[in-house]
N, C-alpha and C positions, 0 to 999 in steps of 0.2 A: 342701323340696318336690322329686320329682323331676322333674328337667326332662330336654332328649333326650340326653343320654348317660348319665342313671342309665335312661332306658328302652331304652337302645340295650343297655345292662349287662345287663338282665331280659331282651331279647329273646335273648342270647345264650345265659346259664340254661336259655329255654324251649327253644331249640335242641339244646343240649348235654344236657340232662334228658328232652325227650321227643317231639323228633322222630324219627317213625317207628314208634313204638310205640304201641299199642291202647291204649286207656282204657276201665280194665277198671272203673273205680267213680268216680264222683261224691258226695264230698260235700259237703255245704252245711251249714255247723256254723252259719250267720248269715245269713240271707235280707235281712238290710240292708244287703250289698253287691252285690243283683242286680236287675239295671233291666230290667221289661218281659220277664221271665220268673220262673218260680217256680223250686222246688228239684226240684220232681217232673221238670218238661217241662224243664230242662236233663240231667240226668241219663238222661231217655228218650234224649235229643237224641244226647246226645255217647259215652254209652256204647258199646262195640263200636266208635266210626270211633278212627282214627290222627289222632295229632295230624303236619301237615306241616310246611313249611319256615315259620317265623314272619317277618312283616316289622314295620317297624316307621312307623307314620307321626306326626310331631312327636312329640306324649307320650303317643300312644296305640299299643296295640302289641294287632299282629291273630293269631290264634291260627286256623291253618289247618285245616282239616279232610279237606277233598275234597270236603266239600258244607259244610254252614254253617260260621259262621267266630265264632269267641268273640272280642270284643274287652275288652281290659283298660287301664283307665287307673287311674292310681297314688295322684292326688291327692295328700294333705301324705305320710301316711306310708304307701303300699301297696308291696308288693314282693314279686317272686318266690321261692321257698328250692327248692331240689330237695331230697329227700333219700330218703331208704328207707319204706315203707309203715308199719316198726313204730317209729322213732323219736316219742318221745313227743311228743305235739298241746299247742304253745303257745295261750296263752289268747288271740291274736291271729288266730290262722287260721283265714279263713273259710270256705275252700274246698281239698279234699281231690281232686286227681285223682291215683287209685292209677293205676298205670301196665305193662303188661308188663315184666316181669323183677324186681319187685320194687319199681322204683322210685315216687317219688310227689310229686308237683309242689303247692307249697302257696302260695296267694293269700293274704301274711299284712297285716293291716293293721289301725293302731290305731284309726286316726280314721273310718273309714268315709265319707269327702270324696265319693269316686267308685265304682267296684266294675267289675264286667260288665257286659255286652250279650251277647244273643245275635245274630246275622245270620244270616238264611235263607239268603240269595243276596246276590250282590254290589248287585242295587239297596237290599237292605238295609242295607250295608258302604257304599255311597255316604250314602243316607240320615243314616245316625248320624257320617260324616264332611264333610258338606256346608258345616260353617259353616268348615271347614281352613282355611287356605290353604296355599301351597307350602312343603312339609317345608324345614325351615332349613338341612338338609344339602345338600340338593338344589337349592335354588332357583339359578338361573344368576344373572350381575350387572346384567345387561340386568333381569330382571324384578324384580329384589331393589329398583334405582334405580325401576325404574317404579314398586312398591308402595309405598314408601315416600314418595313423593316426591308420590302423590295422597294422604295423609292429612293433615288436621287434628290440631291439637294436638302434643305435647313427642316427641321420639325416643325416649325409653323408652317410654311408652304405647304406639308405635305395633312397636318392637319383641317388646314383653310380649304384643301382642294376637296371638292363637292365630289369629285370622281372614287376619291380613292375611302372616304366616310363624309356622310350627308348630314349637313347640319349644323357645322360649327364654320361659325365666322370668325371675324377680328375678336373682338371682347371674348367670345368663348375660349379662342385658343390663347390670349395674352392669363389669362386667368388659370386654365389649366396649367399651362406649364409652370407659371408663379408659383400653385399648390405642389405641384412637383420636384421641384427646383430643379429645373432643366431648362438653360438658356434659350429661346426663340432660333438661334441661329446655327444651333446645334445640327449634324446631320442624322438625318435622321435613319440610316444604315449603320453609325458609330455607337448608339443608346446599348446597353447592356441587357440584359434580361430582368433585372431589377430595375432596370431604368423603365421600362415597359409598361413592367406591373404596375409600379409604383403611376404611372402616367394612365395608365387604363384607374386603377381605382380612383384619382382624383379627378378621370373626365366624370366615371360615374356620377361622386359624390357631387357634380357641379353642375352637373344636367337635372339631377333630383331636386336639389334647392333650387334651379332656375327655375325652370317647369312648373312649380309649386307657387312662384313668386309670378311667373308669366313672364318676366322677362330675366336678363342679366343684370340681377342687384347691386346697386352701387352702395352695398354695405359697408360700413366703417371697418369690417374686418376685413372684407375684401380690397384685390387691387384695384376692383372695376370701382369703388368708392373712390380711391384717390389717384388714377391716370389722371383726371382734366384738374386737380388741385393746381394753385399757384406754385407752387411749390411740393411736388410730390413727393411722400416720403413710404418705404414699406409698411404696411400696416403690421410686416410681422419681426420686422430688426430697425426700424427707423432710417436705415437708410435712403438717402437720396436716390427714386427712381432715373433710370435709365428712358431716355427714347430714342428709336431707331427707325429705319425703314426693311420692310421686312416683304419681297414679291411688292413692291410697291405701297405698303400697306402701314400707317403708325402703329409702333409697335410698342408696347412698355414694359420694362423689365428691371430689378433688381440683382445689381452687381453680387451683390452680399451673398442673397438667398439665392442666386440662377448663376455661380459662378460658371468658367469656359470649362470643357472637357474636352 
């Protein structure tokens, strides 16, 4: 699934593909990935303006205009492709924005989890972002301690949830707390003030290498390298990983290095 450095990856795409340039056509090959608008009134909407600078907030990424603003979220499998207007149309692509100079920016996605929005105006863009909380990148440690620290229930849950920090999914939060070493099931009310810090510097350090990589690395030092191994083992004491269910969710963890508190 992409979490915020496969969408930080796509915001870049949007940048480097079609910032500044007019949107000469809209198409809409699948009206099953657009919410609260049709194929017609998007393509009124957006034809003729420039797409501007894009930003990106947790896993949603906002598609500027100069007056309404397209928002895009990814869900399991959506993603951006740039390419040339006549390259041939995969069976995946739902949305067609041709572009000045040729180019053409393509929303490709199998599962159809999530799709578009349109936003009129920014109380729109608040609107359909209201339930956020503070982007993962951005959040300071002062408030990253305070959110976390009013929640109920395990550290991952409370990581995973979009409401309370935006951006971190499954793989993100199985990996931070690995670097941590703070069990997944841990409450997240019990952490200490070391326990915190220690967990704020290693989401840091693990957002900067994702982002840079575009997705979550399945580096050989990393755990996100050996969760799907046959036999998984820590990359950092050998131990045989752990799996569990976590809010529904597979979870991986090492006994050794994530003992209970």
């Amino acid at each position: 699934m992409p979490e915020l450095p496969d969408v930080e990856g796509f915001r870049q795409v949007l940048e480097s593909c079609a910032e500044g340039r007019v949107i000469r056509r809209v198409d809409v090959r699948d009206e099953g990935v657009l919410h609260g608008v049709d194929a017609r009134r998007l393509g009124d909407v957006l034809e003729g303006r420039r797409f501007g600078s894009p930003q990106r907030h947790g896993k949603w990424l906002l598609a500027r205009t100069g007056g309404p603003t397209l928002l895009l979220h990814f869900g399991m499998t959506g993603r951006l492709v740039c390419g040339l207007a006549d390259d041939p149309v995969e069976a995946h692509d739902r949305v067609l924005f041709t572009l000045g100079g040729g180019r053409q920016l393509r929303f490709r996605d199998q599962r159809k989890l999530q799709g578009l929005w349109l936003a009129h105006d920014e109380a729109d863009v608040e609107r359909l972002l209201k339930r956020q909380g503070t982007d993962a990148l951005a959040v300071g440690r002062a408030e990253f301690e305070e959110v976390l620290s009013e929640r109920r229930g395990q550290i991952k849950t409370a990581l995973t949830d979009q409401s309370v920090l935006a951006g971190l999914g499954n793989l993100l939060a199985d990996e931070i707390l690995w670097r941590a070493r703070l069990r997944p099931d841990r409450g997240a009310r019990g952490l200490t003030r070391e326990d915190y810090r220690r967990l704020y510097s290693e989401m840091r350090r693990t957002l900067r290498s994702s982002v840079t990589a575009g997705c979550v690395p399945p580096r050989d030092s990393w755990l996100t390298g050996h969760r799907d191994d046959r036999d998984p083992r820590c990359p950092r004491c050998g131990t045989g990983l752990r799996r569990s269910r976590t809010a529904g969710r597979g979870t991986v963890w090492c006994p050794r290095c994530q003992p209970g508190g």
